[in-house]
C-alpha positions as CSV (number, residue, x, y, z in Angstrom):
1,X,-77.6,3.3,-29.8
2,X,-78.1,-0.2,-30.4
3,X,-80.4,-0.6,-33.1
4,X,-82.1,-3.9,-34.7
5,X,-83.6,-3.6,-38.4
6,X,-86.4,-6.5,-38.6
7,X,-87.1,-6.2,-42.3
8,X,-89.1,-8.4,-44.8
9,X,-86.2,-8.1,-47.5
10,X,-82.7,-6.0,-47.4
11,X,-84.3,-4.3,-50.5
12,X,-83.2,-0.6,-51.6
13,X,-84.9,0.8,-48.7
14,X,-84.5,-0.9,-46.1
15,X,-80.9,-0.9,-47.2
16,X,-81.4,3.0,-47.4
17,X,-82.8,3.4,-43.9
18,X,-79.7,1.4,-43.1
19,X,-77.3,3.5,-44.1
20,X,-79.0,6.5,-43.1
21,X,-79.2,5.2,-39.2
22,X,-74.8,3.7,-39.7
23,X,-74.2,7.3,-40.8
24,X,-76.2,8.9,-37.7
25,X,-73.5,6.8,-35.3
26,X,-76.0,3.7,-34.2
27,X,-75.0,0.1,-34.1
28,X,-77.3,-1.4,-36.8
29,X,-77.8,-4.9,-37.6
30,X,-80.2,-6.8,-39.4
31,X,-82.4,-9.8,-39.3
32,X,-84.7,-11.2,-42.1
33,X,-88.1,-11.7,-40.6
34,X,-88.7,-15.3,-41.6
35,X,-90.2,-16.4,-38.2
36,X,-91.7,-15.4,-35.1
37,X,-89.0,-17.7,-33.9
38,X,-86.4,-16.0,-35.6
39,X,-87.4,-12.6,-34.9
40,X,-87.6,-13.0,-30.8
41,X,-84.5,-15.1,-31.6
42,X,-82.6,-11.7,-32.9
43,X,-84.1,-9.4,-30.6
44,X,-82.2,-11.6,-27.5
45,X,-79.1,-11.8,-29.2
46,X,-79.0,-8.1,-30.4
47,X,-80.0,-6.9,-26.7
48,X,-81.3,-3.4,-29.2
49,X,-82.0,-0.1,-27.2
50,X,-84.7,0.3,-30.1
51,X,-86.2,-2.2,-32.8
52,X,-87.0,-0.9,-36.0
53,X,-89.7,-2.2,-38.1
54,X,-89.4,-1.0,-42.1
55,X,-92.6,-1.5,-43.9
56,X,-92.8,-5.4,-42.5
57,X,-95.1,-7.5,-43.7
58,X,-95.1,-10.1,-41.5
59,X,-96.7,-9.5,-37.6
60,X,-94.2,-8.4,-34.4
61,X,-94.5,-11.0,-32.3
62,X,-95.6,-9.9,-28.7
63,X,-93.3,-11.5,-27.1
64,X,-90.7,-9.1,-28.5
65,X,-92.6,-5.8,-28.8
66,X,-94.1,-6.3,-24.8
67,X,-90.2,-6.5,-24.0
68,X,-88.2,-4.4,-26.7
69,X,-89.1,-0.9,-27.6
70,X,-90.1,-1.6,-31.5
71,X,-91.7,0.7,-34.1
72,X,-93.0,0.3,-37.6
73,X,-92.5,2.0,-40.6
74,X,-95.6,1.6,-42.4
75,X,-96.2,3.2,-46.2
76,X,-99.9,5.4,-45.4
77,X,-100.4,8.7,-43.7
78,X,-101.7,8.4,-40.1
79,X,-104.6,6.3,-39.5
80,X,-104.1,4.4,-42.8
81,X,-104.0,0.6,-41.5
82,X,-103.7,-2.5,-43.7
83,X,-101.3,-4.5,-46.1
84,X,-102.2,-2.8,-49.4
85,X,-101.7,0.7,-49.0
86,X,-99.9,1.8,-51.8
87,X,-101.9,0.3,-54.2
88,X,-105.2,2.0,-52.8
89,X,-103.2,5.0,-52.8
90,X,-102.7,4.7,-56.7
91,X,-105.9,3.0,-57.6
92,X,-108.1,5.4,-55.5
93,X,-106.3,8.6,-57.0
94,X,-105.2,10.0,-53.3
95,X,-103.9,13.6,-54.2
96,X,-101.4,13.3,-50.5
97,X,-100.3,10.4,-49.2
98,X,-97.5,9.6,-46.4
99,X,-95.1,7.7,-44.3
100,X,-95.9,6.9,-40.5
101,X,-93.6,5.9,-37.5
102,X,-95.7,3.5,-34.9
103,X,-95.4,1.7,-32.1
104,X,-96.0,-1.9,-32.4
105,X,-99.0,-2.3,-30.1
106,X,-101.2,-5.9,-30.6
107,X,-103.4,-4.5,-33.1
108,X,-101.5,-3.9,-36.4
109,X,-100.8,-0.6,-37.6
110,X,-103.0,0.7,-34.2
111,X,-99.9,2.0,-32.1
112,X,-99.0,5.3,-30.8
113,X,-97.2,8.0,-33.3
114,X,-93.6,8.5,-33.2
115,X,-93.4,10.8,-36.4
116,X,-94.9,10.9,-40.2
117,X,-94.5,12.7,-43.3
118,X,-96.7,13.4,-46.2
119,X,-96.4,14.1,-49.9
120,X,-98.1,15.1,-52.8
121,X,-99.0,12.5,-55.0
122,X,-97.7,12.8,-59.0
123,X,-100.7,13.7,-61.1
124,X,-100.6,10.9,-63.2
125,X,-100.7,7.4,-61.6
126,X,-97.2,6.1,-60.3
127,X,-95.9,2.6,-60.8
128,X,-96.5,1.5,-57.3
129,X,-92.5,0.4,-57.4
130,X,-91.7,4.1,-58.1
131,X,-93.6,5.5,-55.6
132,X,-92.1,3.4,-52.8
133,X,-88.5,3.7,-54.3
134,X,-88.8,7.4,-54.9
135,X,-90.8,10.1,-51.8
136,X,-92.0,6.7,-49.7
137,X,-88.4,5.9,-49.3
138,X,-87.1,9.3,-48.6
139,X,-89.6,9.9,-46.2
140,X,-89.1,6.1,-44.5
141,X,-85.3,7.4,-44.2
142,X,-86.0,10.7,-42.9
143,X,-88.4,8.8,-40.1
144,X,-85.9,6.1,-39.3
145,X,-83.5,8.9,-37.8
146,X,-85.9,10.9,-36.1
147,X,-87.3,8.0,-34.5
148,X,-84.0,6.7,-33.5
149,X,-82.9,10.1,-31.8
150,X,-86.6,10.6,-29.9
151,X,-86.0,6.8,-28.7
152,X,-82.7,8.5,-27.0
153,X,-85.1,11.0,-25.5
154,X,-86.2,10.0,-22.4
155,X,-89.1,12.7,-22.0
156,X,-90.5,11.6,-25.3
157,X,-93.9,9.8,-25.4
158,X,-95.5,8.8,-28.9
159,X,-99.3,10.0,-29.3
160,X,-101.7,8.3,-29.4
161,X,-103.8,6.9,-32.5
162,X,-107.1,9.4,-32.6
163,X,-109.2,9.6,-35.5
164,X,-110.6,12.7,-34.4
165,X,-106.9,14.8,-34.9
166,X,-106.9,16.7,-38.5
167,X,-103.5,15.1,-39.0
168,X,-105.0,11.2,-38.9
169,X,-106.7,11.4,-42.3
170,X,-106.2,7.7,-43.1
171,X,-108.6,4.5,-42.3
172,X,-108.4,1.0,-42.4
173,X,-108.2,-0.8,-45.7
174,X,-108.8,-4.5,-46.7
175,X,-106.2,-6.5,-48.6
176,X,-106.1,-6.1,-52.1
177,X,-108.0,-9.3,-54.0
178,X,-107.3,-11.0,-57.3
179,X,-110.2,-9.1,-58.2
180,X,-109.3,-6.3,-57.4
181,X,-106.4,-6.2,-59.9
182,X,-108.6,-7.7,-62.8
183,X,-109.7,-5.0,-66.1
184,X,-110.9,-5.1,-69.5
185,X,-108.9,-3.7,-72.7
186,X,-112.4,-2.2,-73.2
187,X,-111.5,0.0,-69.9
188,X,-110.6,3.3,-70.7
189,X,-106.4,4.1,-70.5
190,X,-106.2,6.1,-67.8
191,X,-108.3,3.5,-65.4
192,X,-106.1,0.4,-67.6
193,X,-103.0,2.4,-66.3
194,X,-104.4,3.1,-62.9
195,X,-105.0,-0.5,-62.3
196,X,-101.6,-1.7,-64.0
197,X,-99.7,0.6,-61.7
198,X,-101.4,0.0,-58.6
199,X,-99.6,-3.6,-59.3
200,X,-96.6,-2.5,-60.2
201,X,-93.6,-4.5,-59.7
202,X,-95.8,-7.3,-57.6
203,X,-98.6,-8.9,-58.4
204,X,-99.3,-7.0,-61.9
205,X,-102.8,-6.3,-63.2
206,X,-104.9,-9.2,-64.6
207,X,-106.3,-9.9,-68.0
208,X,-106.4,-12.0,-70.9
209,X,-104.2,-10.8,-74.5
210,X,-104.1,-12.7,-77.2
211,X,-106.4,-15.7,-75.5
212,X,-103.7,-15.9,-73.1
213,X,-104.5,-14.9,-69.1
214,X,-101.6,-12.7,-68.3
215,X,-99.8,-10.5,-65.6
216,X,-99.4,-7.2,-67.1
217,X,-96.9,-4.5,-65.9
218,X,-94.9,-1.7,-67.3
219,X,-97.2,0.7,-68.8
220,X,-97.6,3.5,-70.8
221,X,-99.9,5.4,-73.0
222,X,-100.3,5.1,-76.6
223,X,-101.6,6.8,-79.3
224,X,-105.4,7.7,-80.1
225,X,-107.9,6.0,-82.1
226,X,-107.0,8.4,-85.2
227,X,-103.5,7.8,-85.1
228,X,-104.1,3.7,-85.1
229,X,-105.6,3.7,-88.4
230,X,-103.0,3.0,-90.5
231,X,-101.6,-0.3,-88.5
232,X,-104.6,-2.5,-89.0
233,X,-108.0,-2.7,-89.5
234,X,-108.9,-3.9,-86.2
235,X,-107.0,-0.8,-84.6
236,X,-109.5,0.1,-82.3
237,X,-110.6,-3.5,-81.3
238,X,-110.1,-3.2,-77.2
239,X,-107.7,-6.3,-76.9
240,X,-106.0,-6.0,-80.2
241,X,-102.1,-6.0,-80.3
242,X,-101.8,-3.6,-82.8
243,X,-97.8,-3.0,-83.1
244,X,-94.8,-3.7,-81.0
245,X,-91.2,-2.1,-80.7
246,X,-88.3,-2.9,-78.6
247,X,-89.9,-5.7,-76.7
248,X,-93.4,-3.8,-75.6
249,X,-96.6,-4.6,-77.8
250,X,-99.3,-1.9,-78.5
251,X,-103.1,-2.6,-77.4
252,X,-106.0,-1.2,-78.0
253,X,-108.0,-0.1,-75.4
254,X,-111.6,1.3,-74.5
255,X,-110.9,4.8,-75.8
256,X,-107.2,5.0,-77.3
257,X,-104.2,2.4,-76.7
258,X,-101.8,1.2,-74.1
259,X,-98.1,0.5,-74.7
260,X,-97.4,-3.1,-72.7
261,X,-93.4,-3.1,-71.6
262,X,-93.5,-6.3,-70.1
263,X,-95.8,-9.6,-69.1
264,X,-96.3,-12.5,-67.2
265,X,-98.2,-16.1,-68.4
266,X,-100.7,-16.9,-65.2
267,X,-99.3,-20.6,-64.8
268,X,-96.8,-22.1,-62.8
269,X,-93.0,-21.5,-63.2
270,X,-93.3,-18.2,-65.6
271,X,-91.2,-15.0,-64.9
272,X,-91.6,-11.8,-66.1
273,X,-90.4,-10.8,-69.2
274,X,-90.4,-8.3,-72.3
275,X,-94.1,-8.5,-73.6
276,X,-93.2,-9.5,-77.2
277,X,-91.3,-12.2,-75.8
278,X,-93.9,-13.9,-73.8
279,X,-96.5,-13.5,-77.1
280,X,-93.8,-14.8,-79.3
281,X,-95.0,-16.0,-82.0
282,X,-98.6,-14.4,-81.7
283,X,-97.1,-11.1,-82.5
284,X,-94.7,-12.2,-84.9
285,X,-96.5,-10.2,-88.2
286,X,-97.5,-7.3,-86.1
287,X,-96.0,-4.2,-87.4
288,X,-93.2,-2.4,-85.8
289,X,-94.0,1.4,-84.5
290,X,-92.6,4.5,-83.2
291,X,-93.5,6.3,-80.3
292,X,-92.1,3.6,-77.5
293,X,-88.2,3.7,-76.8
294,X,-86.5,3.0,-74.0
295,X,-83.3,4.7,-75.5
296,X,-83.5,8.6,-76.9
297,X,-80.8,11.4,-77.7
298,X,-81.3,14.5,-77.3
299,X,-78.4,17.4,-78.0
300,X,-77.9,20.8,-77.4
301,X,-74.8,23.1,-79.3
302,X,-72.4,21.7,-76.5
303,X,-74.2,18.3,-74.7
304,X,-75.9,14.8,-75.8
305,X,-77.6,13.3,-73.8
306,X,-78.4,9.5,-74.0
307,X,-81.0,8.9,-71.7
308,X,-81.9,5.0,-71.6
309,X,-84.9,3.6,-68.6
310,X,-85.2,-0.1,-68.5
311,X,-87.5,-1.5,-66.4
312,X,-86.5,-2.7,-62.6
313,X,-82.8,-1.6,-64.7
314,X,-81.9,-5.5,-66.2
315,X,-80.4,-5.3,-69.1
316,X,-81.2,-7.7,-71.9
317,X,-78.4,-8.7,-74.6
318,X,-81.0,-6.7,-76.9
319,X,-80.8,-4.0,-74.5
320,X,-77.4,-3.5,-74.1
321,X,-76.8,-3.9,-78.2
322,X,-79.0,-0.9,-78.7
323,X,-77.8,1.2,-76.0
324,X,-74.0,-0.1,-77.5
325,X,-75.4,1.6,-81.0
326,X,-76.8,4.8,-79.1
327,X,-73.6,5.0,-77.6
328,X,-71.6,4.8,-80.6
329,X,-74.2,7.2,-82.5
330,X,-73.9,9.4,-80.0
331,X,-69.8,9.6,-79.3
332,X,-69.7,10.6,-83.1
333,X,-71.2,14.0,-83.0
334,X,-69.8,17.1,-82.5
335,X,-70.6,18.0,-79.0
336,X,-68.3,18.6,-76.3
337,X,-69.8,16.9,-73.0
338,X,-71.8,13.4,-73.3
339,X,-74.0,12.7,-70.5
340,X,-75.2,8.8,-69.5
341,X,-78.5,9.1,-68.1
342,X,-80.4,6.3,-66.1
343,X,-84.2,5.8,-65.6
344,X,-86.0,4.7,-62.1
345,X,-83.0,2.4,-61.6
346,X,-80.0,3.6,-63.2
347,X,-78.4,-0.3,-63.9
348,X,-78.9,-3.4,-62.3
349,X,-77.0,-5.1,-64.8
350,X,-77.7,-8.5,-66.8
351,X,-80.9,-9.5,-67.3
352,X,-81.5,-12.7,-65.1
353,X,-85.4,-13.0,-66.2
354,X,-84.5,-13.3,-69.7
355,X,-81.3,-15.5,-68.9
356,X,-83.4,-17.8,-66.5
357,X,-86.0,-18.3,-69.4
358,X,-83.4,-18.9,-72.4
359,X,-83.4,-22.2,-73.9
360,X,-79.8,-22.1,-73.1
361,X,-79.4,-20.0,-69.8
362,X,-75.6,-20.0,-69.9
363,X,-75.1,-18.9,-73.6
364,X,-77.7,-16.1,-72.8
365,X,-75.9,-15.4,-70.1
366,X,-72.6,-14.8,-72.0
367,X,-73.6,-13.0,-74.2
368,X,-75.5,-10.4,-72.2
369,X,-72.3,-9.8,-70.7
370,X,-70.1,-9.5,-73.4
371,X,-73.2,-7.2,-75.0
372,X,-73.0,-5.3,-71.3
373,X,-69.0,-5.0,-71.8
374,X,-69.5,-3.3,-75.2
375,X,-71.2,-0.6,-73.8
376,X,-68.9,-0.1,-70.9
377,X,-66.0,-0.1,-73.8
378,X,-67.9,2.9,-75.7
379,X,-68.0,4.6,-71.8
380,X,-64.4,4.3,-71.4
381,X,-62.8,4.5,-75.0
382,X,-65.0,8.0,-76.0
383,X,-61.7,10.7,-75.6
384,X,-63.9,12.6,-78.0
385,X,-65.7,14.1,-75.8
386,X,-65.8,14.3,-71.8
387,X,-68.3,11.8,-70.4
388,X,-70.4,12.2,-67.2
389,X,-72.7,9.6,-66.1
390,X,-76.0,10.6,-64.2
391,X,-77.1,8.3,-61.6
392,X,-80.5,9.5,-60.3
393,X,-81.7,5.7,-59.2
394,X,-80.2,3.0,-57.4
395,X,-77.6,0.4,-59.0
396,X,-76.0,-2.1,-58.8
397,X,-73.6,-4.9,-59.8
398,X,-72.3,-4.0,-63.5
399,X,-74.9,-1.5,-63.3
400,X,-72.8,0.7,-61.3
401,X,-69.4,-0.4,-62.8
402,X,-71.0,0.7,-66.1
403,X,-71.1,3.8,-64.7
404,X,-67.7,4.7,-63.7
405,X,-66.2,4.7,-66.5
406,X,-67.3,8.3,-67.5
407,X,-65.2,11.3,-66.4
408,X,-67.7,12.6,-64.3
409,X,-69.9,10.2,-62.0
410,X,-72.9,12.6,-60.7
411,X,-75.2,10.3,-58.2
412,X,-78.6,11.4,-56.7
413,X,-78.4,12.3,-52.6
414,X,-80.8,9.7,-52.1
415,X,-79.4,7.0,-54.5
416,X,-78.4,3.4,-52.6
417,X,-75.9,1.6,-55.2
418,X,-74.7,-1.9,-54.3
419,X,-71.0,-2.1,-56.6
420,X,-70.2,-6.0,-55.6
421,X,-71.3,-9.4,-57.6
422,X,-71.1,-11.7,-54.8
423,X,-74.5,-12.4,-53.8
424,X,-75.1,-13.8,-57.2
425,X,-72.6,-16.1,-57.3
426,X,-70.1,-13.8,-59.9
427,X,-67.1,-12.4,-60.6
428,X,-68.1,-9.8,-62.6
429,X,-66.7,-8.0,-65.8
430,X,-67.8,-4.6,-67.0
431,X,-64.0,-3.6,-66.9
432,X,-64.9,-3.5,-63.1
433,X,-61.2,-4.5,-62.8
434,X,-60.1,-1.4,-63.5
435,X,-62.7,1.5,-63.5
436,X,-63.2,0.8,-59.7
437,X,-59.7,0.2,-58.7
438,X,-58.9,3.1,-60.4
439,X,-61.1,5.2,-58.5
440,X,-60.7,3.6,-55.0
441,X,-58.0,1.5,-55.2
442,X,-57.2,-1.5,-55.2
443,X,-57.5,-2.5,-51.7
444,X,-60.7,-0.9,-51.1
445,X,-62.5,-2.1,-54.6
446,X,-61.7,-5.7,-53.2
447,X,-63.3,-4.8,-49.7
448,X,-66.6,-3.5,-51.5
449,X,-67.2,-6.4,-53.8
450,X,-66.0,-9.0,-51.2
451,X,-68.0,-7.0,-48.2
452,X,-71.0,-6.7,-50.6
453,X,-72.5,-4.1,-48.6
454,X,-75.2,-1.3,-49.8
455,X,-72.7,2.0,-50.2
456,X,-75.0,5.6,-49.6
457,X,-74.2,8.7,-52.1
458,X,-72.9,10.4,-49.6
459,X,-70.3,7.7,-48.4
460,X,-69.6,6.9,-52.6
461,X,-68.4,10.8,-53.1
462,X,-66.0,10.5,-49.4
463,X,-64.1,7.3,-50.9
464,X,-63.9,8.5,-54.4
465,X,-66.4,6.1,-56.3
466,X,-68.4,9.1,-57.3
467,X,-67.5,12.7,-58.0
468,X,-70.6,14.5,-56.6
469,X,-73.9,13.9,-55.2
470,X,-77.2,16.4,-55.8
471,X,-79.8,16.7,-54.1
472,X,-83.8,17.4,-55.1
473,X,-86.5,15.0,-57.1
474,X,-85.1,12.9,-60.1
475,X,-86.2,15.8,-62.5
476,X,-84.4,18.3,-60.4
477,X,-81.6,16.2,-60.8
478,X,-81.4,15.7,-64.0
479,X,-81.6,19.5,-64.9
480,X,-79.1,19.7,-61.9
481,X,-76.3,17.4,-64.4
482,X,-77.5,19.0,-67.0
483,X,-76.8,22.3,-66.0
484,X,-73.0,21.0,-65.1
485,X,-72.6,19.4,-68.0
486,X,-73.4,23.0,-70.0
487,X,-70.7,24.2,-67.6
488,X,-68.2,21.6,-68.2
489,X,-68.8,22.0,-71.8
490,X,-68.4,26.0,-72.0
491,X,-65.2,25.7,-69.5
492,X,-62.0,28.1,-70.8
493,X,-60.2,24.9,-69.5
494,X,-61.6,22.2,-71.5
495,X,-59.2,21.4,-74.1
496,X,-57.0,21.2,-71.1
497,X,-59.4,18.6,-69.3
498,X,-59.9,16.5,-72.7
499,X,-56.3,16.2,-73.9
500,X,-56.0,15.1,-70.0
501,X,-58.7,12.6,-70.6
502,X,-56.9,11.2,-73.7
503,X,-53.1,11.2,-71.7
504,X,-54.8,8.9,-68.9
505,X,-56.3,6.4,-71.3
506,X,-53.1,6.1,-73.5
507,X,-50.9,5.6,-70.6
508,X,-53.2,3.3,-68.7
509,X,-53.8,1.3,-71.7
510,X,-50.1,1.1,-72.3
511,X,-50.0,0.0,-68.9
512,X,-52.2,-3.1,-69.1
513,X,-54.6,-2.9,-72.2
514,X,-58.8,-2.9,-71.5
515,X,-58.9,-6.2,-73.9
516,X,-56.8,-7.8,-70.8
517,X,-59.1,-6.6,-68.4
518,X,-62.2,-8.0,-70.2
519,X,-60.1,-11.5,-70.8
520,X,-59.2,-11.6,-67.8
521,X,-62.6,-10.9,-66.2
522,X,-64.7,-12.9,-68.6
523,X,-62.0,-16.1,-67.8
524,X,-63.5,-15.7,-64.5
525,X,-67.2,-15.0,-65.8
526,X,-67.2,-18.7,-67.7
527,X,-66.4,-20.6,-65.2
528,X,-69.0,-18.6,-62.7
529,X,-71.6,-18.8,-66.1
530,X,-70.5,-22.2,-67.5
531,X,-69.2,-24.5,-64.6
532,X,-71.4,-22.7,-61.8
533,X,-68.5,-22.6,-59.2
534,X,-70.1,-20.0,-56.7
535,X,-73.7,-21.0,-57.2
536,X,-74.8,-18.8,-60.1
537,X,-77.3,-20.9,-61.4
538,X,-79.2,-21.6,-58.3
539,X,-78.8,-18.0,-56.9
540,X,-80.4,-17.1,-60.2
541,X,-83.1,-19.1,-60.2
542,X,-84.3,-17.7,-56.3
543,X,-83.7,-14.1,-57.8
544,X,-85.9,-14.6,-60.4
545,X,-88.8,-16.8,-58.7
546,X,-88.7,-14.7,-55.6
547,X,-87.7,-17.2,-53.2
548,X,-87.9,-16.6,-49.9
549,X,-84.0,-16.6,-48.0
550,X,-83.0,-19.5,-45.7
551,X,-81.7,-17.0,-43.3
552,X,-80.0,-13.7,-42.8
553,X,-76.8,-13.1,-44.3
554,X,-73.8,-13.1,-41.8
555,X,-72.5,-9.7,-43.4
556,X,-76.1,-8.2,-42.4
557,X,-76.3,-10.2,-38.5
558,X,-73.9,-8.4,-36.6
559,X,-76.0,-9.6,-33.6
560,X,-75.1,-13.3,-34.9
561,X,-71.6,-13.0,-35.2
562,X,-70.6,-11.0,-31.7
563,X,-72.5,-13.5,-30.1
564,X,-71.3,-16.4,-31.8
565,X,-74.7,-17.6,-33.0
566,X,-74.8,-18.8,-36.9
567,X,-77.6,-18.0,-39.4
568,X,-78.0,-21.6,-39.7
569,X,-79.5,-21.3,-36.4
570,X,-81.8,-18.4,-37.0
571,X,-82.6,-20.8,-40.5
572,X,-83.7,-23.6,-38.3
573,X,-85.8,-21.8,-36.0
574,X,-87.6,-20.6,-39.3
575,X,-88.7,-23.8,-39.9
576,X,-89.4,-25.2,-36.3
């Protein structure tokens, strides 16, 4: 079936539904819904049996839903209708919430039913970015296929919207305001992390700290009153930034404290960024605390663990130092199996926030990737002990490159990792050179970075990038690895499988030694960082301020390309 994804972004899950619908047999291509314009535009060049709609913000167009079959994905159980319904899912407390398949009808969100699935909510409020990357996109990917094989059912007619069925539990919900997304320090936690979440990745929650109106995002919850005594005598002061650690601040709150990851200055041109970063100096002679990290290690008698989450999965020069030192710390014990573990994301990488706001974006830049490359280098050189890297979120970039260095490369069923450095304008290091080649070969690393298409869990175990791909929730999985790890780690045969670990890395590296690989890559890297030969600077700079694409990638328009119409032309319909 000839299928045309009309998507607001080729995020992770559209990207997901993507794969799922490729690896079901259908055609799929994509267009970037920048236009009404552009949107009938793709619709008569793709000629699609069925038009799929992932979570689109933007309105279908009636001219191409009255004459192609086209169906929305839209994050809310059925009957739930409006633009902001994960963040009333989080802020209200909703104990269930779901994933509806509908046909685009004139009336947004008002269609007939092709399909839905619901969940349980977590107990304690989800960052609205988690929710939609974790259940909302699995169910989104489960509903993409079943919609596309009813479509090839011709005795199949959707149901109609009816509030009085027990399974249409939702309603129609206003847009989320400014004020809506506003609290007090003097709020309790829970309803300060409630709020914060509801906001989380985009727009943030809204407040003022340390005079300064701010975005807030990334949080968590700090100690009680009684445990805030000893930091300062205004511990206790709703508002007060009481102590800070690895980039987050501490802040009092109504009844305890809130631990602040990261923040954004209300004004024109800021990004986000580590919260002790944007209060710079303000915080400067607050105390440093435990009971916030973003790196642990834990160990049993056979397996460490380093487990390391950083937020959205950038990876700061900072960052990568201290999960370089973990590494290190961690590679010097006496257990038998070490296991990598990611957060939400696993690895995106560099951190282009904190590069685009450097004084000197291109040093930063440099040196977050030599600072990513020395923890690659402790991946790869530790014949100590074998290495397996769990993946339980999507990657990408040096993310997953960092990743494949380990013995063992364990990835999540549900993961979407995108191992290519082309849209940003790089060449890319993290010995990528020769931890992917060496996995795929040659000829098919080159077609992944160059294609720089999204690559599924189930299609990275079938050409060798990963090893083995689990199933379940991202606790599930991570007991999963665990548990393999324990077996890897008690195997009869694993002197046998170390010694083998040490044979391959003397005789590659007498081969062609890693330090040539990193020169090598990093020759490439300055004159992507430093001269800006592929656009690194300016691609960047759209990452980071969330600009909005020209047009659709050609890689992503198959209905462009067999027809012989350019993106250019879909770009200058958008702005007709």
């Amino acid at each position: 079936m000839r299928i045309l994804l009309l998507c607001s972004s080729f995020n992770g899950l559209t990207q997901r539904a993507w794969l799922e619908l490729r690896r079901a047999g259908h055609e799929v291509s994509v267009e970037l819904a920048l236009s009404a314009e552009v949107m009938v535009e793709a619709a008569e060049l793709a000629k699609p049996d069925l038009v799929i709609c992932p979570f689109l913000k933007e309105r279908v167009p009636s001219a191409l839903w009255r004459a192609y079959r086209t169906v929305i994905v839209h994050p809310g159980p059925p009957g739930d209708r409006g633009p902001s319904s994960l963040d009333w899912a989080i802020a209200d407390g909703e104990a269930e919430w779901g994933v509806t398949a509908l046909q685009a009808v004139e009336e947004m969100d008002a269609g007939p039913i092709w399909g839905f699935r619901t969940f349980a909510m977590p107990p304690e409020a989800p960052r609205k970015s988690a929710l939609y990357n974790g259940p909302v996109a699995q169910a989104a990917a489960e509903l993409v296929v079943e919609v596309a094989a009813k479509a090839g059912d011709a005795s199949f007619v959707p149901a109609p919207l009816d509030y009085r069925a027990p399974e249409v539990r939702g309603r129609l919900r206003r847009a989320m305001r400014h004020a809506d997304r506003e609290f007090s320090w003097s709020e309790p936690t829970e309803d300060i992390l409630r709020r914060v979440r509801a906001a989380d990745g985009a727009p943030g929650g809204r407040v003022s700290l340390c005079d300064l109106p701010v975005r807030v995002f990334d949080v968590y919850r700090g100690p009680e009153p009684g445990e805030l005594a000893d930091l300062s005598e205004l511990a206790g002061v709703p508002g007060q930034v009481v102590a800070r650690r690895e980039g987050a601040v501490l802040v009092s709150s109504g009844d305890g404290s809130v631990w602040v990851g990261h923040l954004r200055l209300e004004q024109e041109g800021a990004v986000k960024l580590p919260a002790a970063m944007v209060l710079g100096d303000l915080v400067a002679d607050v105390p440093q605390r435990s009971g916030y990290s973003e790196i642990t290690y834990d160990r049993s008698e056979g397996v460490g663990v380093v487990s390391f989450d950083f937020y959205n999965g950038a990876m700061s020069t900072e960052q990568c130092r201290r999960l370089a030192s973990a590494l290190r710390y961690a590679v010097a014990q006496d257990t038998r199996v070490l296991v990598v573990r990611g957060g939400e994301v696993f690895s995106n990488g560099i951190h282009l926030n904190v590069i685009e706001a450097a004084r000197h974006a291109e040093l930063e830049a440099w040196m977050n990737i030599n600072a990513m490359n020395a923890v690659c280098r402790e991946i790869v050189d530790c014949t100590g002990q074998l290495v397996v890297t769990s993946i339980g979120g999507n990657a990408g970039a040096g993310g997953v490159m960092m990743g494949l260095g380990a013995d063992r490369v364990i990835v999540r069923d549900s993961v979407v990792l995108n191992p290519h450095y082309r849209t940003m304008g790089l060449f890319g290091s993290e010995y990528w050179t020769y931890v992917l080649a060496r996995r795929v070969g040659a000829e098919h690393a080159r077609r992944l970075t160059q294609e720089a298409l999204p690559l599924g869990a189930a299609e990275a175990v079938e050409c060798g990038l990963a090893d083995k791909a689990l199933p379940g929730s991202r606790l599930d999985f991570e007991r999963r690895v665990l548990e393999y790890a324990e077996r890897l780690a008690a195997d009869p045969g694993y002197d046998r499988l170390l010694a083998g670990r040490r044979q391959v890395r003397e005789v590659d590296e007498r081969r062609k030694p890693l330090d040539a690989y990193r020169a090598e890559e990093l020759a490439e890297m300055s004159r992507d960082m430093f001269d800006d030969r592929s656009g690194f600077r300016l691609a960047r700079r759209e990452f980071v301020r969330k600009v909005k694409a020209a047009s659709t990638p050609e890689r992503l328009a198959r209905h462009r390309e067999l027809s012989g119409a350019s993106a250019a032309s879909g770009a200058a319909a958008s702005h007709m």
